[in-house]
C-alpha positions in Angstrom: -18.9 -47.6 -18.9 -18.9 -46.3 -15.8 -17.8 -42.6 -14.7 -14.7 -44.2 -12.4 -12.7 -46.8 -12.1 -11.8 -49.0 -9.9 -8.6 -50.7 -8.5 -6.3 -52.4 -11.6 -6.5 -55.9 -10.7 -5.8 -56.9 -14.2 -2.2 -55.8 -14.2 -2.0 -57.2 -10.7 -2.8 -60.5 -11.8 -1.1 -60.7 -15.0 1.6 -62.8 -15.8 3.9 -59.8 -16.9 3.8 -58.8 -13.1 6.7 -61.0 -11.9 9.3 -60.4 -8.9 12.3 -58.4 -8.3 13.7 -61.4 -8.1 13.2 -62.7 -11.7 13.6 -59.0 -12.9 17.3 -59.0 -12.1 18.4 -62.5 -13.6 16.9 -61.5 -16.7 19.6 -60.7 -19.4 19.7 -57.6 -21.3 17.6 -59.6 -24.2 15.1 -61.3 -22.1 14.9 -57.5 -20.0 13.4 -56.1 -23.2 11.3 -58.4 -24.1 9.7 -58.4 -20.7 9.6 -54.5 -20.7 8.2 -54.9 -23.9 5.5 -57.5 -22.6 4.6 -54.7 -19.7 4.0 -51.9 -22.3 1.6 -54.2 -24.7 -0.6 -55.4 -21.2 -0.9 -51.8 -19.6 -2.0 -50.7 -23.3 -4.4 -53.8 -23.9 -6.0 -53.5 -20.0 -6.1 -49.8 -20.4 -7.7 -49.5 -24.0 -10.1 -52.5 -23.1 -11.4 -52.0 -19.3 -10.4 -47.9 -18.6 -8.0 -48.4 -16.3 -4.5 -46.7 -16.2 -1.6 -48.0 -15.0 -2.2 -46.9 -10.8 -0.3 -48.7 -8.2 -2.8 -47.8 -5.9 -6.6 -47.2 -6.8 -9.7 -48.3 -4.8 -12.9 -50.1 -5.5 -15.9 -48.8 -5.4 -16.9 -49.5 -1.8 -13.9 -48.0 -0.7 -14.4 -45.0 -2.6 -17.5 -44.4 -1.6 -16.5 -45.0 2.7 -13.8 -42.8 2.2 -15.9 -40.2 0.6 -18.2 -40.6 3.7 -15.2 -39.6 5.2 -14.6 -36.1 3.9 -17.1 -34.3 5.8 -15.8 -35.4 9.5 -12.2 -34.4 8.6 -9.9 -32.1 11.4 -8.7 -29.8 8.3 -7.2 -27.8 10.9 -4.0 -29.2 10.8 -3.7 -28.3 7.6 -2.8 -24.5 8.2 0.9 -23.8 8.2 2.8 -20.5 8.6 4.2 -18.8 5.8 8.0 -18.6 6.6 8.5 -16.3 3.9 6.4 -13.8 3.8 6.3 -14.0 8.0 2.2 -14.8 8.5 0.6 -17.2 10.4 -1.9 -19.7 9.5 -2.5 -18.6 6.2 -0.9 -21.4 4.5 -2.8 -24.6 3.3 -0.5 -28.0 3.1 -2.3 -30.9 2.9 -0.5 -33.8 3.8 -3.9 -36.6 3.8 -4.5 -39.0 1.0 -8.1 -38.9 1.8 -10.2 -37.6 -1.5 -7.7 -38.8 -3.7 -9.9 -41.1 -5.2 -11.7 -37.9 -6.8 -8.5 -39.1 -9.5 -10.4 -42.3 -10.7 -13.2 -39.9 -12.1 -10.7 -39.0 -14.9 -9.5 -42.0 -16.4 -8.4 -39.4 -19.0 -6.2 -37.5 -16.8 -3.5 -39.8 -18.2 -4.2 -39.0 -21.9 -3.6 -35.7 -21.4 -0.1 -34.4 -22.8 1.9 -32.1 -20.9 4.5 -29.4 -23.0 7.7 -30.1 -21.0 9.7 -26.6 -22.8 9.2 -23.9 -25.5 10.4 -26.4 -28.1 7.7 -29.0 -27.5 4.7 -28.0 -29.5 3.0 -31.4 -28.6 3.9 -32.3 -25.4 3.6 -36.4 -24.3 1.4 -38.1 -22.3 1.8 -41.1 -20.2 -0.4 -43.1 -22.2 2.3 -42.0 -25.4 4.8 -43.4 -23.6 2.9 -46.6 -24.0 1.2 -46.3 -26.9 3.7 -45.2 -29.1 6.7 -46.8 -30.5 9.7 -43.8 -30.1 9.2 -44.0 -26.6 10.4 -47.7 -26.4 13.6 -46.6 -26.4 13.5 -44.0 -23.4 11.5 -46.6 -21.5 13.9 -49.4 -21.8 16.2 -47.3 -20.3 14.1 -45.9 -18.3 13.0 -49.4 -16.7 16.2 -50.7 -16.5 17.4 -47.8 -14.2 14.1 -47.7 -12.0 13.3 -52.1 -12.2 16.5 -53.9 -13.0 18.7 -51.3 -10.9 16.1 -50.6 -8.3 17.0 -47.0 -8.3 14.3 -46.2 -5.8 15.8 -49.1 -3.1 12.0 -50.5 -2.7 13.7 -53.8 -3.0 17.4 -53.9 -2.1 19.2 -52.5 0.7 23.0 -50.6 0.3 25.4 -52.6 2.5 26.8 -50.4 5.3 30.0 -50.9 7.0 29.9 -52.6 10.5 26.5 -52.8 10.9 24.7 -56.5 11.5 20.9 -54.9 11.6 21.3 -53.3 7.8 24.2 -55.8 6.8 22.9 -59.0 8.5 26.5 -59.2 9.3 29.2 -56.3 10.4 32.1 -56.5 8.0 34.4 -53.9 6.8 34.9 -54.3 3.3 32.4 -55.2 0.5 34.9 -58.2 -0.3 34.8 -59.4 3.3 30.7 -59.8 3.1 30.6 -61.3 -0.8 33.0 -64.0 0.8 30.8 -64.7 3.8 27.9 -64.7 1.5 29.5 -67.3 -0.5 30.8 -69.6 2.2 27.9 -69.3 4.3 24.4 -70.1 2.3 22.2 -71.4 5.1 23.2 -68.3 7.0 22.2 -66.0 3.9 18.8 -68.2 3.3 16.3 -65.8 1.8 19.0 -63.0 0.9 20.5 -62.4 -2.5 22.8 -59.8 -3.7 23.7 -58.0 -6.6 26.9 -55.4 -7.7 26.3 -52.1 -9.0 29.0 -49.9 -10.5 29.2 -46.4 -8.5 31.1 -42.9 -8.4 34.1 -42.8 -5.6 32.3 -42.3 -2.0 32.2 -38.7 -1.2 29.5 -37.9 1.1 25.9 -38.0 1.4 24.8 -38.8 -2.2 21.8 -37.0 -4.3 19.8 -40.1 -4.9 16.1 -40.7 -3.7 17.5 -41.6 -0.3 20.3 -39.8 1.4 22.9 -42.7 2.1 26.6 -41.4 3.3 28.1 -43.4 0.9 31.0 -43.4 3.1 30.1 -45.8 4.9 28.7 -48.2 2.5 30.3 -51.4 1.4 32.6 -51.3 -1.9 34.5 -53.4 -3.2 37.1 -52.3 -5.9 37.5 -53.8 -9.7 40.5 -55.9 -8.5 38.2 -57.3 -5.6 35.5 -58.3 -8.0 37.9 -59.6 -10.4 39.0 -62.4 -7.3 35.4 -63.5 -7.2 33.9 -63.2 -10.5 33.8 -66.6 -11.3 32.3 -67.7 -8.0 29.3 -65.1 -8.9 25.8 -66.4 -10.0 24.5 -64.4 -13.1 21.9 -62.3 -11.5 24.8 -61.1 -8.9 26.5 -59.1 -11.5 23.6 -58.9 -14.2 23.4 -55.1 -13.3 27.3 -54.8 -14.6 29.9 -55.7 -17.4 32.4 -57.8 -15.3 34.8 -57.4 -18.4 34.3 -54.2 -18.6 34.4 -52.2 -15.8 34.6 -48.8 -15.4 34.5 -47.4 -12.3 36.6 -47.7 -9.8 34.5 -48.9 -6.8 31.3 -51.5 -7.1 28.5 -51.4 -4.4 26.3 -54.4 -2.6 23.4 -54.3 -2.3 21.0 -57.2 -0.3 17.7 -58.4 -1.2 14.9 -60.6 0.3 14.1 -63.4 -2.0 
């Protein structure tokens, strides 16, 4: 084996790697199965070929021209004041991704378990969390908040109030654009949407992204009531529509 490794194609190319898309018309039954399917190929590709589950990674040529790399670098960028203790120039931040493939060296790096408090005499790894069984739990929910939910917006877009470029249409009221959606599909070719159940808009929220939830589009539980049975599965897959229990649902737009 060699003493690096190289980009994961495997996962890339497996047939677990499937599309937003797909991941939020999936019911809560077929959702674990398919989270369940992820865990056993990252554990198979990893156990058989070395390789950990990256997103990003390079192959060897790149490695090695980026490496090339290294020893022309302006590092002098790098040297920041240090606010607090009022110097200059004495702080290093790097900010470049160049030399990060010194990771793929230590395909291990991933096995190693990290003690998260005083009470954890063993710690976890990444590869526990998919090697071992009591994780499954943690990662289904886990999955379903970051995948199915799209909690880090990679995929779908909050719905802003009067704004076309964000929106694709400027509407007032999460109602008023669910009911365009629905009476319009040739205008809304290649968009989907789903609901998500939120807190009452205060303000800027505390999420990944700051979004003035203000001026987002919401519709209420009485609103979504109207329209429920004109909704598609995977526009409400992310909420009980019998059950509600906020107050206010968002929209949120996706490319498909």
């Amino acid at each position: 084996m060699r003493d690096f490794y190289e980009k994961n194609h495997h996962i890339v190319e497996s047939p677990v790697n499937i599309t937003f898309e797909e991941v939020v018309a999936k019911d809560a039954d077929e959702f674990e199965s398919w989270v369940i399917s992820v865990r056993e190929e990252v554990l198979r590709i990893w156990d058989s070929y070395g390789l950990p589950p990256r997103s990003g990674g390079k192959t060897e040529e790149q490695i090695i021209q980026n490496f090339n790399r290294l020893g022309g670098y302006n590092t002098s960028s790098m040297w920041r004041d240090d606010e607090e203790a009022g110097t200059t120039g004495d702080v290093i931040l790097n900010t470049a991704y160049l030399g990060v493939e010194a990771d793929q060296f230590f395909e291990n790096m991933y096995k190693t378990r990290i003690v998260r408090s005083t009470n954890d005499k063993i710690g976890q790894s990444i590869y526990d969390l998919f090697n071992e069984d009591k994780y499954l739990k943690s990662m289904l929910h886990r999955a379903k908040r970051h995948f199915k939910r799209d909690s880090f917006y990679l995929f779908a877009t909050s719905l802003k109030k009067n704004d076309a470029k964000d929106s694709l249409i400027s509407v007032d009221s999460g109602k008023e654009w669910v009911q365009h959606y629905l009476d319009n599909p040739h205008f809304f070719e290649g968009y989907d949407f789903f609901l998500e159940e939120v807190d009452p808009p205060k303000g800027k929220n505390a999420g990944y992204f700051q979004l003035d939830e203000l001026d987002l589009l919401h519709m209420s539980r009485d609103e979504v009531e109207e329209i429920k049975d004109r909704l598609e599965y995977r526009n409400h897959s992310n909420i009980d529509l019998d059950d509600l229990k906020t107050r206010k649902i968002s929209t949120r737009v996706q490319d498909v």
